[in-house]
C-alpha positions as CSV (number, residue, x, y, z in Angstrom):
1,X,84.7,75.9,95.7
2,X,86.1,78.9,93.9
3,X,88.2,82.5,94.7
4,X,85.9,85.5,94.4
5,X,87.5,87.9,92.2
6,X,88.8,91.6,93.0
7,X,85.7,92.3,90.9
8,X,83.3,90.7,92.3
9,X,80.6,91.4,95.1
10,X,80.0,88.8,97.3
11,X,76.2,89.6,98.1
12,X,75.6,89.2,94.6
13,X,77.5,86.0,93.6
14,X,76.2,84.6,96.8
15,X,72.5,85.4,95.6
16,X,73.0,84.3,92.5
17,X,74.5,80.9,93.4
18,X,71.9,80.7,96.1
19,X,69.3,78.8,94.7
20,X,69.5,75.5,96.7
21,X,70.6,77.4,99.8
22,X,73.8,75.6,99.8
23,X,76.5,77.8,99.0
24,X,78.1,79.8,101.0
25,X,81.1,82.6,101.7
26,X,84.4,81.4,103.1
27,X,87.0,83.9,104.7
28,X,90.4,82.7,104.5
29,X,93.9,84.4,104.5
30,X,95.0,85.4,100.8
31,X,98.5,84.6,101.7
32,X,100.7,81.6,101.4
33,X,104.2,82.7,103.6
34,X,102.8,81.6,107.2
35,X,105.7,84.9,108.1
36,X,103.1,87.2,106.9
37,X,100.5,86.2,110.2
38,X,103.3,88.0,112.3
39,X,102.0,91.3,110.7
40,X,98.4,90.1,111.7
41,X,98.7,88.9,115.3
42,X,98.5,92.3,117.3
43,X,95.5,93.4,115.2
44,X,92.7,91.5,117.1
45,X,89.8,91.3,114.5
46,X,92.8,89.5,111.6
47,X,94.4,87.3,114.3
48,X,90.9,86.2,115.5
49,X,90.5,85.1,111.3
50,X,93.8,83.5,111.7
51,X,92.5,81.3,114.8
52,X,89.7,80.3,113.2
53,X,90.9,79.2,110.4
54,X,93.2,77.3,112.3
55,X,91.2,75.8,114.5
56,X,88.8,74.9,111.4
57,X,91.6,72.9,109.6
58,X,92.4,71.5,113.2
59,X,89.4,70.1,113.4
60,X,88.7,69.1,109.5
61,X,92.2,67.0,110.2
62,X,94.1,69.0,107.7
63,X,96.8,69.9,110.2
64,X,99.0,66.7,110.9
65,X,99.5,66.7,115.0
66,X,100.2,64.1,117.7
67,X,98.0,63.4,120.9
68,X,99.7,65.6,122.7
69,X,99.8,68.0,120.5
70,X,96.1,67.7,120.1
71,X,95.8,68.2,123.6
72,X,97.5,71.1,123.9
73,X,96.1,72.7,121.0
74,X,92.6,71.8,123.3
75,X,94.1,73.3,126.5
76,X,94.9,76.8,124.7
77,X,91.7,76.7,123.2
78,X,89.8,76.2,126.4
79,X,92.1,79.0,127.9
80,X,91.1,81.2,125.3
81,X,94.7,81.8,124.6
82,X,94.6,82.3,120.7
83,X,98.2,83.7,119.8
84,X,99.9,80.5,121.9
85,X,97.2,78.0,119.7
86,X,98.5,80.3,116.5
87,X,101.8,79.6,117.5
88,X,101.7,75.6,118.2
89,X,99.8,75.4,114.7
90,X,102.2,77.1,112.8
91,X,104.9,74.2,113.7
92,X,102.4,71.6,112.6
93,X,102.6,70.0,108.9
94,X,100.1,71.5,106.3
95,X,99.9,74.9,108.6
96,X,98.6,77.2,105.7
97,X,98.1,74.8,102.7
98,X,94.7,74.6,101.5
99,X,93.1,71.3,101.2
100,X,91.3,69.9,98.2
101,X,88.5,66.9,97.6
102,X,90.0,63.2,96.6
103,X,90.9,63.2,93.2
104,X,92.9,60.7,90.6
105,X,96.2,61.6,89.9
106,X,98.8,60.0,87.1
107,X,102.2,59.9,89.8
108,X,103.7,57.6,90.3
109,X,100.9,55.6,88.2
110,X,98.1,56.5,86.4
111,X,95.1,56.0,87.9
112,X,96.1,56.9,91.7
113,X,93.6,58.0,94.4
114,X,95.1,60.3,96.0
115,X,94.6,63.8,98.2
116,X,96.0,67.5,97.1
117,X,97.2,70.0,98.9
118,X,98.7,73.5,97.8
119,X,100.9,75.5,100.4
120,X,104.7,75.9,101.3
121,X,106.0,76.9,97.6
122,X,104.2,73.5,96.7
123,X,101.8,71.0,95.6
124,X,101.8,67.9,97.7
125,X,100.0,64.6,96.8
126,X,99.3,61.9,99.5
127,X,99.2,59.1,97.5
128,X,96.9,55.7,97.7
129,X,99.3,53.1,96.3
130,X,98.1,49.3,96.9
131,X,98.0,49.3,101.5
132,X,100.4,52.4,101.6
133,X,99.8,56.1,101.3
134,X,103.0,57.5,99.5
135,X,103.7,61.7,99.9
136,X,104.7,63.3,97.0
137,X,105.7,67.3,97.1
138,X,106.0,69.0,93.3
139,X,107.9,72.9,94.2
140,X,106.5,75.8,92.1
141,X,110.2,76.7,91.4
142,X,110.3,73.4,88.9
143,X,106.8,73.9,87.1
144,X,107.9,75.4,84.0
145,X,104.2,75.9,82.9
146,X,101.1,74.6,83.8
147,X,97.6,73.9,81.9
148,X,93.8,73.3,82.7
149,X,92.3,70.7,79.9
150,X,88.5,70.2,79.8
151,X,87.3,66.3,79.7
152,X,89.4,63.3,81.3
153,X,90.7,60.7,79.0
154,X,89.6,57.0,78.9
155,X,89.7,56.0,82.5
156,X,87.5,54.0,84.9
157,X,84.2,54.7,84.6
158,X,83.9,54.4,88.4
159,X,87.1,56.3,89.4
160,X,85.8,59.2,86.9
161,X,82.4,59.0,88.6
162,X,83.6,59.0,92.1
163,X,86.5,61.9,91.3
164,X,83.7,64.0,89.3
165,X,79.8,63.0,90.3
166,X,77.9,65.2,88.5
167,X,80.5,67.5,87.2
168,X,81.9,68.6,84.8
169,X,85.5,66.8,84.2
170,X,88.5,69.2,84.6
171,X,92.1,68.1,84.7
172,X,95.2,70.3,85.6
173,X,98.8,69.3,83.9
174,X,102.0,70.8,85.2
175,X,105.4,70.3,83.2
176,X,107.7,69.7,86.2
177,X,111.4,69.3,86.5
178,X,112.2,65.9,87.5
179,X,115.5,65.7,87.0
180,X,118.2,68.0,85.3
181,X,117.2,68.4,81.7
182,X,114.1,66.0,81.9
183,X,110.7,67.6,82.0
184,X,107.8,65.3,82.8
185,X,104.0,66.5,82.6
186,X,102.4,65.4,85.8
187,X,98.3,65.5,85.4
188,X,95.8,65.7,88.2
189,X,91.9,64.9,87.4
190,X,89.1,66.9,89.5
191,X,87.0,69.9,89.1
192,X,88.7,71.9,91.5
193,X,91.4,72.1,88.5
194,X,90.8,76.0,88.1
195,X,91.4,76.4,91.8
196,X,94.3,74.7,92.3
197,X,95.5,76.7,89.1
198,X,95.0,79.9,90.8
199,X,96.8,78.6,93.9
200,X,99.6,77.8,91.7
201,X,99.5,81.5,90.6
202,X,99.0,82.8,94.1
203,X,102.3,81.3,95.0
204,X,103.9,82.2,92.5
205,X,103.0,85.9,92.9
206,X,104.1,86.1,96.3
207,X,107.2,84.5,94.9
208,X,107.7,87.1,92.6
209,X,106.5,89.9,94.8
210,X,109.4,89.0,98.0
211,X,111.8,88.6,94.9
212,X,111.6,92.2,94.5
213,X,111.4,93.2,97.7
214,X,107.4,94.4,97.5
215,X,104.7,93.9,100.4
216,X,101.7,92.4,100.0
217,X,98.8,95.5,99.0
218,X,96.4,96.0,101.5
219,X,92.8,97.5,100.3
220,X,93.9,101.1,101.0
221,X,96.9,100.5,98.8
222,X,94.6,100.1,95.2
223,X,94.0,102.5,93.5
224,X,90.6,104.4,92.5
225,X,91.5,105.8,89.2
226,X,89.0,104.6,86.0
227,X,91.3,102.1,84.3
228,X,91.8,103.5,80.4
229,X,89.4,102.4,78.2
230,X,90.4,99.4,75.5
231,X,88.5,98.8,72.3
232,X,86.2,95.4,72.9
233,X,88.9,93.8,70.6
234,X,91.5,93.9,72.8
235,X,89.6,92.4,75.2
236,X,88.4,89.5,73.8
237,X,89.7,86.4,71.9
238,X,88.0,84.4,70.0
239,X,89.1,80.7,69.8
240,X,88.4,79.1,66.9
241,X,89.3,75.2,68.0
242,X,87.1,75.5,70.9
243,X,84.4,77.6,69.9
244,X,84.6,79.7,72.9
245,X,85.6,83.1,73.5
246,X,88.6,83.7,76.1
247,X,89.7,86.7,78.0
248,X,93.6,87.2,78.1
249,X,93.4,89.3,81.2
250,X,92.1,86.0,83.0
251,X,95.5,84.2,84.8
252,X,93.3,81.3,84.4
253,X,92.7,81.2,80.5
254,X,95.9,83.1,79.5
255,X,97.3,80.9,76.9
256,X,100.3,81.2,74.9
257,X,100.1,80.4,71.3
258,X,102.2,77.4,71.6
259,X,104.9,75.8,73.3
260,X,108.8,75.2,72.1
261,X,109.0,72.1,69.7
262,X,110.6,70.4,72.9
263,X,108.1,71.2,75.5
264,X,105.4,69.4,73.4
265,X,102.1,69.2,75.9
266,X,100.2,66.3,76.0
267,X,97.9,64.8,74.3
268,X,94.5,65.1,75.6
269,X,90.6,64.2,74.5
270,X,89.7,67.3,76.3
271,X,90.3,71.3,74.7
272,X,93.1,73.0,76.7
273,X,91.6,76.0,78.7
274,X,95.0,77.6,79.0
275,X,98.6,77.5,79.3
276,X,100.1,79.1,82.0
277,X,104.2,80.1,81.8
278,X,105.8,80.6,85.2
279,X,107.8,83.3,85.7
280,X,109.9,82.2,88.8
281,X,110.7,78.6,86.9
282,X,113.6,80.9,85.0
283,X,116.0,81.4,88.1
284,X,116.3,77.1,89.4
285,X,120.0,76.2,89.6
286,X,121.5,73.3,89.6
287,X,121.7,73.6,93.7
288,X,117.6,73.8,93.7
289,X,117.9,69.8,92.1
């Protein structure tokens, strides 16, 4: 599972990707601030998205509810009444996070089973450890940076098998802010690691964006003037450790040449993709810890 870029066309990922008949496109809200569905609900054809994707994540048990919240959720339904079912899910836990497959996390132990979620400002873990499932919520506000690292490190051959069959291995590393002063690198294993990344962004753009009092852009809103031309060198960089050519316009593989002598990343058998800076880490306060 991946975001379709501004760029793309769906019809023509969709028919390239198409070859087993398996893949498929997904229409979800591009929005984290659940406020923003009040904008939505009196235009019919959005609020009837919203619904279904709330119903969807209802039903897939993302959305945390009681019995008899269940069963009210099932009465508006069967009523049809799909601004009061909005409304109930909205006060449920997880409303508006997206949901990724099990992976292997190193908090609050290496080798952790555990489930991710991004949403609320966050990224929460629901942790296996020993007979107990232990919740863990990381804010965007303490990531100071965040990286994507191709290849896990020596681990269960099972766990890797089970967290990755038939893929390649990705792992994302955030430097979070544990305590005041004290940065710890937190690393989650799975090949949804580019995804999450770009939820990370996501967040943190809408962050940025209600920081300075802007509004999300709506189609109309961009603009259809050629972007100026840039010489191919501009676009491209070559990286010599890797072997691979990056594009710095990519949030994804926008890497910065190196981080302050103490902020030292960790060490990893993989090639870092990309280190990402976050702009909204700068205004924490000691209130925030």
């Amino acid at each position: 599972m991946r975001k379709l870029q501004d760029f793309e066309s769906p019809y023509i990922s969709l028919r390239t990707a198409n070859d087993t008949g398996m893949h498929r496109i997904v229409l979800r809200k591009s929005f984290w601030d659940p406020v923003y569905d009040d904008d939505l609900l009196d235009n019919r054809i959005a609020m009837n998205l919203l619904f279904v994707q709330a119903e969807n994540e209802v039903d897939r048990g993302w959305l945390m509810a009681t019995k008899d919240q269940h069963k009210q959720l099932s009465a508006l339904q069967q009523k049809g009444s799909k601004k009061e079912y909005l409304r109930l899910a909205r006060t449920l836990k997880y409303y508006g996070f997206l949901q990724f497959k099990p992976c292997i996390v190193d908090y609050p132990q290496p080798g952790c089973r555990a489930i991710v979620c991004a949403g609320n400002k966050e990224l929460n873990f629901r942790v296996q450890v020993v007979d107990q499932v232990k919740e863990v919520s990381f804010k965007v506000t303490r990531m100071r940076c965040w990286r994507i690292t191709n290849g896990l490190p020596d681990m269960n051959d099972s766990i890797e098998e089970e967290n990755n069959p038939g893929n390649a291995a990705l792992e994302l590393s955030f430097e979070y802010l544990v305590a005041k002063d004290t940065l710890k690198w937190i690393v989650v294993f799975s090949d949804q690691a580019i995804l999450m990344s770009m939820c990370l962004q996501g967040m943190v753009d809408e962050l940025i964006m209600k920081k300075k009092g802007n509004r999300i852009k709506k189609p109309q809103d961009r603009s259809r003037k050629s972007a100026p031309k840039r010489p191919v060198s501009s676009l491209l960089k070559r990286d010599f450790s890797s072997n691979s050519i990056k594009s710095p316009s990519s949030p994804i593989e926008e890497a910065s040449n190196s981080l302050p002598s103490n902020h030292t990343a960790p060490v990893s058998q993989g090639s870092p993709i990309g280190i990402i800076e976050n702009d909204t880490f700068d205004g924490i306060g000691d209130d925030d810890l």
